[in-house]
Residue frames as a rotation matrix with the C-alpha (Angstrom) as fourth column:
UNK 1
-0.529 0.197 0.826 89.17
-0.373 0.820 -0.434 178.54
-0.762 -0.538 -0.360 91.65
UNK 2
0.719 0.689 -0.088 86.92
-0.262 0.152 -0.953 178.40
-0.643 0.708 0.290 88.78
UNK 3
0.072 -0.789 -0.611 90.05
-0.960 -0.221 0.172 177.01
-0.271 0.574 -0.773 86.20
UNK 4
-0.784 -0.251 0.568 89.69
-0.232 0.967 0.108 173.64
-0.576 -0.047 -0.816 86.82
UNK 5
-0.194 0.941 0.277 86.33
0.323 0.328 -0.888 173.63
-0.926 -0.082 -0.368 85.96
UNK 6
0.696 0.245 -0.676 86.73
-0.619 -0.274 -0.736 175.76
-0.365 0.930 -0.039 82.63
UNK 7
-0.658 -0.710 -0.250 89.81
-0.700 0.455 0.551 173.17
-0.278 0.537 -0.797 81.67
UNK 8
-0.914 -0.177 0.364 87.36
-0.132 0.980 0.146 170.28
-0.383 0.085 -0.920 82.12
UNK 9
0.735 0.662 -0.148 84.46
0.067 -0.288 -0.955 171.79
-0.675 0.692 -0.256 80.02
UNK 10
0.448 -0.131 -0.884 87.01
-0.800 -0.502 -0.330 172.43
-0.400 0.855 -0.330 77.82
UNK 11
-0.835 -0.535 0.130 88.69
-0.476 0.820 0.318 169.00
-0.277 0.204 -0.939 77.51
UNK 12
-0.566 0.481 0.669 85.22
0.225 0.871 -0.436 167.54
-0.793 -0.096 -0.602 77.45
UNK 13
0.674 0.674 -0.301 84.08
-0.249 -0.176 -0.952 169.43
-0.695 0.717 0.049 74.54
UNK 14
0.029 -0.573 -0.819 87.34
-0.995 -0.091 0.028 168.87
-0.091 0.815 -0.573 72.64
UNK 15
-0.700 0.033 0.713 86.60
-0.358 0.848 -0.391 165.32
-0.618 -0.529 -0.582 73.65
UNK 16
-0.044 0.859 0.510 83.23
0.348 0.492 -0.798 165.04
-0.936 0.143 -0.321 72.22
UNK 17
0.348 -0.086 -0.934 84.09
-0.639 -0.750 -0.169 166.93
-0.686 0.656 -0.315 69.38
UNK 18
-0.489 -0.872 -0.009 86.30
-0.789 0.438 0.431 164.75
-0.372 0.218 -0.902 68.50
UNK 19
-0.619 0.375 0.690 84.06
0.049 0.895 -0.443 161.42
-0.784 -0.240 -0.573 68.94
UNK 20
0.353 0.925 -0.138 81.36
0.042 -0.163 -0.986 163.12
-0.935 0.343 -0.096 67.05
UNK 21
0.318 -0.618 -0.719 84.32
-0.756 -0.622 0.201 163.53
-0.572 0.480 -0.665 63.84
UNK 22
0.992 0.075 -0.100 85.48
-0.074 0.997 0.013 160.23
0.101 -0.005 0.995 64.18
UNK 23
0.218 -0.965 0.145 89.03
-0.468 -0.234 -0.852 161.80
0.857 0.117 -0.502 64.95
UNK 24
0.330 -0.276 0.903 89.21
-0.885 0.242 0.398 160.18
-0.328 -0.930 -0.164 68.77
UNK 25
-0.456 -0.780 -0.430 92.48
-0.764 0.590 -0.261 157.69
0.457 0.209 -0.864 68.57
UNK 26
-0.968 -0.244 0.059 91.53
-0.250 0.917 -0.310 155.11
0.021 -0.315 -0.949 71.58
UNK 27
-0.273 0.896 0.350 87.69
-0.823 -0.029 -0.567 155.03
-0.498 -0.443 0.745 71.84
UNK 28
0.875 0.357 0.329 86.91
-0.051 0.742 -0.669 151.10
-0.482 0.568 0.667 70.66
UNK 29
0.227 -0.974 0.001 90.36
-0.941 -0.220 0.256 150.70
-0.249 -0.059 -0.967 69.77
UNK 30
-0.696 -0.684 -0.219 91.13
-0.620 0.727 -0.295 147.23
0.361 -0.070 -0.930 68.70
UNK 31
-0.646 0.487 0.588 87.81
-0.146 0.678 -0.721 145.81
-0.749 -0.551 -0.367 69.88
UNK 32
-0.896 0.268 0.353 86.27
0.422 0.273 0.865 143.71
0.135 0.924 -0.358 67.55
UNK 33
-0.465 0.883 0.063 82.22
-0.608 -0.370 0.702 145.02
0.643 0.288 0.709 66.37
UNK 34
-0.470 -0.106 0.876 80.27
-0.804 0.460 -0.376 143.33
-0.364 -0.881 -0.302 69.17
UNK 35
0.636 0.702 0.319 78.27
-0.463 0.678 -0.570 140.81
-0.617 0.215 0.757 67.09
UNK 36
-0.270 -0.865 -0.423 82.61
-0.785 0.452 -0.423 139.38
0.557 0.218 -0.801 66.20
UNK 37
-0.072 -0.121 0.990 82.05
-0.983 -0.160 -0.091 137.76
0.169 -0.980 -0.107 69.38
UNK 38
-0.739 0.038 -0.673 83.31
-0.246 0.915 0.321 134.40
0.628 0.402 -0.666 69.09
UNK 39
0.408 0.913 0.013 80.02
-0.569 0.243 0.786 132.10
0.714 -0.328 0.619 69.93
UNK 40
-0.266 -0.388 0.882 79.93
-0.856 0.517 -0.031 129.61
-0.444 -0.763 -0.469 72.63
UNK 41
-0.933 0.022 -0.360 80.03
-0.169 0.855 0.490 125.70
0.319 0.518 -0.794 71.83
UNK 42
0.255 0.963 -0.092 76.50
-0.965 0.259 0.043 124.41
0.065 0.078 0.995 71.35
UNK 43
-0.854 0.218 0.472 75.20
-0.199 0.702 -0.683 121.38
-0.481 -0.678 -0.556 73.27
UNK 44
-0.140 0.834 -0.534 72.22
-0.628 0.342 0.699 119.20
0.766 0.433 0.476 71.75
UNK 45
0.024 0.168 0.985 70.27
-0.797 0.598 -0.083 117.42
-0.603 -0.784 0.149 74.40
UNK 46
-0.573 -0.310 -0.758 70.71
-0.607 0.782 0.139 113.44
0.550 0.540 -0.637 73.79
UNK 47
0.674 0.729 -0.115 68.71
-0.412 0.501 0.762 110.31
0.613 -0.466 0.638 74.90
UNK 48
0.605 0.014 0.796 70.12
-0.734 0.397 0.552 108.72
-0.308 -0.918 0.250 78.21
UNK 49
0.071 -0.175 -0.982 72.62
-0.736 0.655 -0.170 106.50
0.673 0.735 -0.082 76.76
UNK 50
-0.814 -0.549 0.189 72.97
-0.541 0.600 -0.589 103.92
0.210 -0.582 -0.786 80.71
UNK 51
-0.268 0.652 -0.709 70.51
0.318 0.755 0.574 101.71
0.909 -0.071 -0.410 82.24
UNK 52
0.361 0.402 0.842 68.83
-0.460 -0.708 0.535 102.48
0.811 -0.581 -0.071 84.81
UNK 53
-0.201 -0.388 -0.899 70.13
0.569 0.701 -0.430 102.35
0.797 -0.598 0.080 88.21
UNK 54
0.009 0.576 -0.817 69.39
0.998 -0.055 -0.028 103.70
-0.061 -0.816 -0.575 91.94
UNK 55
-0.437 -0.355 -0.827 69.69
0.478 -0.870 0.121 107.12
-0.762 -0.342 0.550 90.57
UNK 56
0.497 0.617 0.610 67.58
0.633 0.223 -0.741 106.70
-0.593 0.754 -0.280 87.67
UNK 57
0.194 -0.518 0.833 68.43
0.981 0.103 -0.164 108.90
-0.001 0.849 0.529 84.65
UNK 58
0.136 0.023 -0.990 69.62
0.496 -0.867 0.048 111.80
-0.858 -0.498 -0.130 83.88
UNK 59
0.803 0.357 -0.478 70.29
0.023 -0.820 -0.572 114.19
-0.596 0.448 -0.666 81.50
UNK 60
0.169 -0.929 0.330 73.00
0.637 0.358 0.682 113.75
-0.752 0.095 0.652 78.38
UNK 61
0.661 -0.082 -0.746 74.72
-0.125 -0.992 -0.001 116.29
-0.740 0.094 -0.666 76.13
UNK 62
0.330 -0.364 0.871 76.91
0.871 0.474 -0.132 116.61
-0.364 0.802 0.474 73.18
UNK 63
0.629 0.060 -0.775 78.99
-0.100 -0.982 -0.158 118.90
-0.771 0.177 -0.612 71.61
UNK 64
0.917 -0.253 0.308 80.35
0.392 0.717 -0.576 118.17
-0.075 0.649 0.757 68.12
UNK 65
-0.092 -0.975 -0.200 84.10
0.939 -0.152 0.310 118.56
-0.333 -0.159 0.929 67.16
UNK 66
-0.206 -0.447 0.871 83.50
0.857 -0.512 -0.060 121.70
0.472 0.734 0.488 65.27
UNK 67
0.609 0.499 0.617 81.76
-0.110 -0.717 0.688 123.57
0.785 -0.487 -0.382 68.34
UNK 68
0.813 -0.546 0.205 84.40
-0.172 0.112 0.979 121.99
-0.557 -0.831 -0.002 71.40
UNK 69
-0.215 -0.843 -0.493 87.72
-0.957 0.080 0.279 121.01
-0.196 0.532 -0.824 68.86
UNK 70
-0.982 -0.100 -0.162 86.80
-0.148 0.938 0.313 117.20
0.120 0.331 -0.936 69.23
UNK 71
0.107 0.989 0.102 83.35
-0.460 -0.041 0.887 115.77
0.881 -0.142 0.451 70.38
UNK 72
-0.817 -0.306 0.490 82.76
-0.506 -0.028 -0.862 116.17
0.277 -0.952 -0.132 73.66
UNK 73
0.283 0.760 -0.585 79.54
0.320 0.501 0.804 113.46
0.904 -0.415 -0.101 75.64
UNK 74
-0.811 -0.105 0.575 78.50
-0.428 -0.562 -0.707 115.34
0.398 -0.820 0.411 78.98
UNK 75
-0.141 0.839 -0.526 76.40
0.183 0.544 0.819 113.18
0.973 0.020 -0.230 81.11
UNK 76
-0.908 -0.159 0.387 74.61
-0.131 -0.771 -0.624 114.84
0.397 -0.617 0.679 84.10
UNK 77
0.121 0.844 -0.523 72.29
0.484 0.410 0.773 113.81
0.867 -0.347 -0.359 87.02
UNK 78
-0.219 0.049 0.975 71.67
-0.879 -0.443 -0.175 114.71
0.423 -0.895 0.140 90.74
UNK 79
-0.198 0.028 -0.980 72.10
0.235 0.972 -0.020 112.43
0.951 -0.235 -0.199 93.55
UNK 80
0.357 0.351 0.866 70.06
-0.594 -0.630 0.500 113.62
0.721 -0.693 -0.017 96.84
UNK 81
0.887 -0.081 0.455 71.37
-0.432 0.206 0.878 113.30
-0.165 -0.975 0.147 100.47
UNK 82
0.814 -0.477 -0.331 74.39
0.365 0.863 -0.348 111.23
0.452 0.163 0.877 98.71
UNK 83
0.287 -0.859 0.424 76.95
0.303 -0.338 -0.891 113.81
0.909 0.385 0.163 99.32
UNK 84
-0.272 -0.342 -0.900 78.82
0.907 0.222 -0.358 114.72
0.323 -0.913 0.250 102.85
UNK 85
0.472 0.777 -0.417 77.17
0.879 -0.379 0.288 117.15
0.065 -0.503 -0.862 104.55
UNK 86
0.820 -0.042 -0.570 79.85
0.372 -0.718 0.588 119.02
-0.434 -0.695 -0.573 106.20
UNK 87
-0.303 -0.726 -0.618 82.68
-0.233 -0.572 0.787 119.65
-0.924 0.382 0.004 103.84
UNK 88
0.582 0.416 -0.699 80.87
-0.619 -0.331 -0.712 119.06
-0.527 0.847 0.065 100.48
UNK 89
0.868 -0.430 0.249 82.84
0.494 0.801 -0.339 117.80
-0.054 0.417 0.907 97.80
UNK 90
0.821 -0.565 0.083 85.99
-0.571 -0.811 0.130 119.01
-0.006 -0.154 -0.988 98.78
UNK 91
-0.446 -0.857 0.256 88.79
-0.491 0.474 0.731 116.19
-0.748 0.200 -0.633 97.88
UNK 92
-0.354 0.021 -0.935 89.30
-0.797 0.516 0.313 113.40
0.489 0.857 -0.166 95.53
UNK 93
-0.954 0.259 0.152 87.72
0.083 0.713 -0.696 110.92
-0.288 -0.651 -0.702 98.04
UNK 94
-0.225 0.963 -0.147 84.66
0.274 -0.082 -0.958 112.18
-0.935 -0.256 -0.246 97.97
UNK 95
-0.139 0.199 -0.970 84.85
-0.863 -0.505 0.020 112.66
-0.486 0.840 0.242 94.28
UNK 96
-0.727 -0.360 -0.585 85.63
-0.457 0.889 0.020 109.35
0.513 0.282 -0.811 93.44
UNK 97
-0.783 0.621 -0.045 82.86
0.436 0.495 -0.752 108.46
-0.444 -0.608 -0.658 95.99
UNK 98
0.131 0.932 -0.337 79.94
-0.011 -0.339 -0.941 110.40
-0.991 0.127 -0.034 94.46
UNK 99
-0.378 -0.251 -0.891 81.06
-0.633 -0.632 0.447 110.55
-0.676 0.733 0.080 91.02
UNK 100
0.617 0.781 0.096 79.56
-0.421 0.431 -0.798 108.76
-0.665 0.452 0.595 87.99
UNK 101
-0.467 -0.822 -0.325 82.68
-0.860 0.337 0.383 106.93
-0.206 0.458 -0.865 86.45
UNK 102
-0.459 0.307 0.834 80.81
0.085 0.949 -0.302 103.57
-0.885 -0.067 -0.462 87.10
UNK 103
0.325 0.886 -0.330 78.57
-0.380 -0.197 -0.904 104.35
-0.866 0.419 0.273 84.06
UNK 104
0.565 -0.434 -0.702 81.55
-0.801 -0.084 -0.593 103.87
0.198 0.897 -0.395 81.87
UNK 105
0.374 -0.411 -0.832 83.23
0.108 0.910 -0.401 101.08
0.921 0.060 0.384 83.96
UNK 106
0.956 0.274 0.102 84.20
-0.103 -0.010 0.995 100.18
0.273 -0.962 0.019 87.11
UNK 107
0.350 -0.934 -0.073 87.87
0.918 0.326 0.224 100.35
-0.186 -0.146 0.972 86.22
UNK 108
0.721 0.431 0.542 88.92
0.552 -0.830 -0.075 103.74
0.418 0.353 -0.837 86.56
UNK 109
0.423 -0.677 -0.602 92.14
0.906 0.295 0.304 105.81
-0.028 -0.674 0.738 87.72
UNK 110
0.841 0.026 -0.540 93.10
-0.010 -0.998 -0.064 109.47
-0.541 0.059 -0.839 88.59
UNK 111
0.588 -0.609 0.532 95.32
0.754 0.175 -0.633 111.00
0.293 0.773 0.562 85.91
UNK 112
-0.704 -0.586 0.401 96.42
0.093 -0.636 -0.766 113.73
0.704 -0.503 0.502 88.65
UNK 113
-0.883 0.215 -0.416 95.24
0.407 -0.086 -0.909 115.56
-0.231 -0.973 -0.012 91.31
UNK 114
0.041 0.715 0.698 91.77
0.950 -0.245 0.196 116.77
0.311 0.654 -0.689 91.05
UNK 115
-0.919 -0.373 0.129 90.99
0.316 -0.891 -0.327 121.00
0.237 -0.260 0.936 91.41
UNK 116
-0.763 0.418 -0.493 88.64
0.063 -0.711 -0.701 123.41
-0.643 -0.566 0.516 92.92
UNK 117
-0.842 0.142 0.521 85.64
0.408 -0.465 0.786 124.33
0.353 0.874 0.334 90.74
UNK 118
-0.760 0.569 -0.315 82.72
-0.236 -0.692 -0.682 126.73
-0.606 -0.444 0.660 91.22
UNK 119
-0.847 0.449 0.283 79.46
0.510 0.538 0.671 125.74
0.149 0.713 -0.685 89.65
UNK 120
0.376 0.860 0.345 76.53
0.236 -0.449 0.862 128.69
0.896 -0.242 -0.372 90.15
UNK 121
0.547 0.232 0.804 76.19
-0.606 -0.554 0.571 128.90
0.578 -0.800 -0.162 94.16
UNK 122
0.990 -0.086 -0.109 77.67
0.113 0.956 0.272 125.30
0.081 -0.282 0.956 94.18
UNK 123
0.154 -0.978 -0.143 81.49
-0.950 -0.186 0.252 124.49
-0.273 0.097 -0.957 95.27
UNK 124
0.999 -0.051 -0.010 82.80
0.046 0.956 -0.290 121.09
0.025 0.289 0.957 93.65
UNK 125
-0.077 -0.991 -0.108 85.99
-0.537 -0.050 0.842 119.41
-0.840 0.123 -0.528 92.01
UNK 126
0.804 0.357 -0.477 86.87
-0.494 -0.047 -0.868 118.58
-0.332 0.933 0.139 89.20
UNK 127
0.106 -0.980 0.167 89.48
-0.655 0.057 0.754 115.34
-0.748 -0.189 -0.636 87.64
UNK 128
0.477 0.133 -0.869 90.42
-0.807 0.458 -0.373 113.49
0.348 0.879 0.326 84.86
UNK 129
0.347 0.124 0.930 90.20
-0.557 0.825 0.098 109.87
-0.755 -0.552 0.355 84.92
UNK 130
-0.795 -0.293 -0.530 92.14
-0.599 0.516 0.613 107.17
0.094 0.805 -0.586 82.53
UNK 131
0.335 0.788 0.517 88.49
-0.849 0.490 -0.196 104.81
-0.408 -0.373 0.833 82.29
UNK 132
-0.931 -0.363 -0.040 88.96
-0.331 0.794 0.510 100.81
-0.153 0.488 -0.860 80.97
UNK 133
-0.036 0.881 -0.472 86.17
-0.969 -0.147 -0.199 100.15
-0.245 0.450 0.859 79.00
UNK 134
-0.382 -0.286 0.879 85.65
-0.113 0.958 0.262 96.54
-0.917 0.000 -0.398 78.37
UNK 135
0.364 0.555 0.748 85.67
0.677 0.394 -0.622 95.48
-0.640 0.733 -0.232 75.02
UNK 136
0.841 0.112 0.530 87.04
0.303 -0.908 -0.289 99.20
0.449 0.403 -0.798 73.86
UNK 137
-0.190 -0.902 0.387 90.55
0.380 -0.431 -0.818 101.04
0.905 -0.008 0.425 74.02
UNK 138
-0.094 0.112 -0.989 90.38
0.995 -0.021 -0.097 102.92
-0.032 -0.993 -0.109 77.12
UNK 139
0.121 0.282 0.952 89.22
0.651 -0.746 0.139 106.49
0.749 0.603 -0.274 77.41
UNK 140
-0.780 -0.625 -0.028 89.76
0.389 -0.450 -0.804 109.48
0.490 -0.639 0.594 79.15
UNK 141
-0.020 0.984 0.180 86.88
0.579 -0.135 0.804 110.82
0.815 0.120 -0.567 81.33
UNK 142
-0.557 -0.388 0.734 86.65
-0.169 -0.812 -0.558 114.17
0.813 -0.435 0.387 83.20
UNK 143
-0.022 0.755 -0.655 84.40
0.960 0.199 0.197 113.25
0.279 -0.625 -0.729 86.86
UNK 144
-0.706 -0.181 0.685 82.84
-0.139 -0.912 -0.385 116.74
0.695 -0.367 0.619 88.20
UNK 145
-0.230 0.802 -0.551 80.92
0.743 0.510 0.433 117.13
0.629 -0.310 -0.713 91.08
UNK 146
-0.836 -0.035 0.547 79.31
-0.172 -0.931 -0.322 120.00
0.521 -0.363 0.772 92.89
UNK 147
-0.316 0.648 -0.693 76.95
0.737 0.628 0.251 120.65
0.598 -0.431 -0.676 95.89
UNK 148
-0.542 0.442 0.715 74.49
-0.510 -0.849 0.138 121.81
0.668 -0.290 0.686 97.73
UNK 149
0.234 0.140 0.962 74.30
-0.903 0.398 0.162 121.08
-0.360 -0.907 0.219 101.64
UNK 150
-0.606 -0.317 0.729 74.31
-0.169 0.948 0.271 117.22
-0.777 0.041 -0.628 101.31
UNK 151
0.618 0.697 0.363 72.76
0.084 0.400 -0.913 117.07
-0.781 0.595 0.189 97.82
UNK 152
-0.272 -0.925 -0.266 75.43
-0.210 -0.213 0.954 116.82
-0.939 0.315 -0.136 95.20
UNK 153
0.563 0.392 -0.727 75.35
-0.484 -0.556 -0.675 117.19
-0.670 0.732 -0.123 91.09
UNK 154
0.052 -0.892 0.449 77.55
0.220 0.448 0.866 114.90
-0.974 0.053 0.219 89.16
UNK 155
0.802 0.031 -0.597 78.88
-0.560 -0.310 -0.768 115.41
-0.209 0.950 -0.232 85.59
UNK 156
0.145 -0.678 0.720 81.02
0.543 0.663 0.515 112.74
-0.827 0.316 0.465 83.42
UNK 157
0.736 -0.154 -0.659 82.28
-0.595 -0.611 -0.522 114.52
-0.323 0.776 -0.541 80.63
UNK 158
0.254 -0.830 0.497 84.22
0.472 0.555 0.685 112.08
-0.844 0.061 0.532 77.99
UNK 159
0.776 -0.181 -0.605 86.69
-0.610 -0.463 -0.643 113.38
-0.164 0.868 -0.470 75.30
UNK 160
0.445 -0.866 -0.227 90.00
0.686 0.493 -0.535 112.25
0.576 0.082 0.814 73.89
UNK 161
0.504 -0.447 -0.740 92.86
0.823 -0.011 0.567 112.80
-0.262 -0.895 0.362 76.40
UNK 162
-0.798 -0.499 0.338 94.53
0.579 -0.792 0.196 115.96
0.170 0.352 0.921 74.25
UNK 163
-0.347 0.429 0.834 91.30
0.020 -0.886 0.464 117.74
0.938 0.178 0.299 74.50
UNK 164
0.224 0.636 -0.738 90.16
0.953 0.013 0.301 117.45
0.202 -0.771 -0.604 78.60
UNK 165
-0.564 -0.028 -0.825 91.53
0.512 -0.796 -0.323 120.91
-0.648 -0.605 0.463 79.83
UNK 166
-0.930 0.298 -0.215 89.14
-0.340 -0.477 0.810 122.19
0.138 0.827 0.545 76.55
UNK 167
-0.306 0.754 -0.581 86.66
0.473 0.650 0.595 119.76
0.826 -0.093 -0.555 77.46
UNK 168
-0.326 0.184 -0.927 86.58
0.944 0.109 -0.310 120.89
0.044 -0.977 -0.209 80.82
UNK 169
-0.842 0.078 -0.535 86.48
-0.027 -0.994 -0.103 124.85
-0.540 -0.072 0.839 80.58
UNK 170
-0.896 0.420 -0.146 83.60
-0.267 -0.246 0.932 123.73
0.355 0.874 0.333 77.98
UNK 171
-0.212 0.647 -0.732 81.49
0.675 0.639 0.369 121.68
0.707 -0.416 -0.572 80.25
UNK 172
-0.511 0.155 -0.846 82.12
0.800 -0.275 -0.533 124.04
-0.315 -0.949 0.017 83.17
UNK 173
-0.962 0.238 -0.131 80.84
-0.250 -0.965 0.077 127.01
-0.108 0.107 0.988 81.12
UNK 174
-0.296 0.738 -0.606 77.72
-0.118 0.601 0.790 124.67
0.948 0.306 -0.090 79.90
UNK 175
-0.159 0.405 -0.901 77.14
0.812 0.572 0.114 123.79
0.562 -0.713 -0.419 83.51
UNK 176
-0.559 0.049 -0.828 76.89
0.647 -0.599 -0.472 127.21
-0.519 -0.799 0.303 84.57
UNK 177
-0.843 0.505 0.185 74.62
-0.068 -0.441 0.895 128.36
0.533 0.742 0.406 81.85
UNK 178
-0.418 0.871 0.257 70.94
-0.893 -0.342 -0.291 129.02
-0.166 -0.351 0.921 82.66
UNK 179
0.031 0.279 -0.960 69.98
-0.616 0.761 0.201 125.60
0.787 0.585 0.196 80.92
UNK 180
-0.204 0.080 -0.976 71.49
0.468 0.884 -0.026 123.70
0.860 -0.462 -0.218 83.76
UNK 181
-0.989 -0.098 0.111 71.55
-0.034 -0.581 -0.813 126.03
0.144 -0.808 0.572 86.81
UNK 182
-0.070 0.997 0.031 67.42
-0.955 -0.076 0.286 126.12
0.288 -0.010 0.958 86.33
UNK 183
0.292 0.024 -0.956 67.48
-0.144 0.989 -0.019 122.37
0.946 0.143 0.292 85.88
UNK 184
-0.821 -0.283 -0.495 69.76
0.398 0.338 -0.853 121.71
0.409 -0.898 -0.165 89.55
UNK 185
-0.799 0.372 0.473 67.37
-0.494 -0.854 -0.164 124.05
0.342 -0.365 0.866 90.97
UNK 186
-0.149 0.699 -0.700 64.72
-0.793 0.338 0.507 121.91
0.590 0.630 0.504 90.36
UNK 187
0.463 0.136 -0.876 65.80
0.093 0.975 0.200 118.63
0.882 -0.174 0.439 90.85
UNK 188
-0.517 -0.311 -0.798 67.43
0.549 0.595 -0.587 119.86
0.657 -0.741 -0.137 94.41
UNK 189
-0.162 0.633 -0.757 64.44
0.976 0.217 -0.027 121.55
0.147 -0.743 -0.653 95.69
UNK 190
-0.429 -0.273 -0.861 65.14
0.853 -0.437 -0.286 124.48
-0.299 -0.857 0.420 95.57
C-alpha cells in the first residue's frame, strides 16, 4: 500500500529538482514575464462638454487613438427613479427611452439590435446608433445603459463606425473599473 506514496515523493522530488535546474519543459511555458502585460487604454477625465439640462451634468472621458485605436468621447451620468422598475433596462425601448443620444441630437437610429451587458452588480444593454448631427457629417454613437432597481446609469460613447465593437469592449471595461463603480455607488445611494 505504501507505493503510491513512495512514487509520488518520488515524482515530486524529480519535479522540484528539476524546477530548481531550470530543466522543467512546461512550467511558464509561453507566458509572457508578467510586467509584458499589455496595459489597459487610459481615460483622462474632461470638462462636461452639454448644457445643462433636467439631469444636470455628468461626467466625460476620453481615450486617445493610440490607447483605444481611434479616439474614443465617453459621456456618463445617472438618472434617478427614471428607469422601469420591474424589468430594468432590458430591450431597446427602454434604451432608447433612458438613453442620452439627445445630447448629440435628436435624430438618431439603431444600427442593429441592441445586446445584453453586465456592468458591476448592474444588468443593462448596449447599441450602436447612426446620430445626425446638425451642421456635421453624421456619427456613430454607442447608447449604454445599466441599472439599479429603478435608478439607471447612462453612457454615450462616440467613435468612428469601424471602431464601435473596440469602442465598446473599451468603455465596458472603463465602466467596470473601480473609477466608475465607486462613482455609481455614490450618485445612486448606495
Amino acid at each position: 500500500m505504501r507505493t503510491p506514496s513512495i512514487i509520488f515523493v518520488a515524482a515530486l522530488g524529480i519535479g522540484l529538482a528539476g524546477l530548481l535546474t531550470g530543466d522543467a519543459v512546461t512550467v511558464g511555458a509561453g507566458q509572457p514575464p508578467s510586467d509584458a502585460a499589455p496595459s489597459a487604454p487610459a481615460w483622462t477625465e474632461i470638462k462636461w462638454p452639454f448644457p445643462l439640462d433636467q439631469w444636470g451634468t455628468g461626467r466625460a472621458f476620453q481615450c486617445r487613438a493610440g490607447d483605444c485605436g481611434a479616439e474614443v468621447n465617453l459621456y456618463l451620468r445617472a438618472k434617478l427613479g427614471f428607469c422601469n422598475c420591474t424589468t430594468g433596462v432590458s430591450d431597446d425601448t427602454e434604451l432608447d427611452r433612458v438613453g442620452d443620444l439627445e445630447l448629440l441630437s435628436g435624430k438618431f437610429e439603431g444600427l442593429s439590435d441592441g445586446r445584453p451587458i453586465n456592468v458591476g452588480w448592474m444588468n443593462g444593454r448596449s447599441r450602436p446608433y447612426r446620430v445626425t448631427i446638425p451642421y456635421a457629417s453624421p456619427r456613430t454613437a454607442l447608447a449604454i445603459a445599466f441599472n439599479d432597481k429603478c435608478d439607471v446609469v447612462v453612457a454615450t460613447v462616440v467613435a468612428d463606425r469601424g471602431r464601435i465593437p473596440a469602442a465598446e469592449r473599451a468603455a465596458l471595461d472603463f465602466l467596470n473599473g473601480n473609477l466608475v463603480l465607486r462613482w455609481a455607488e455614490k450618485e445612486l445611494g448606495l
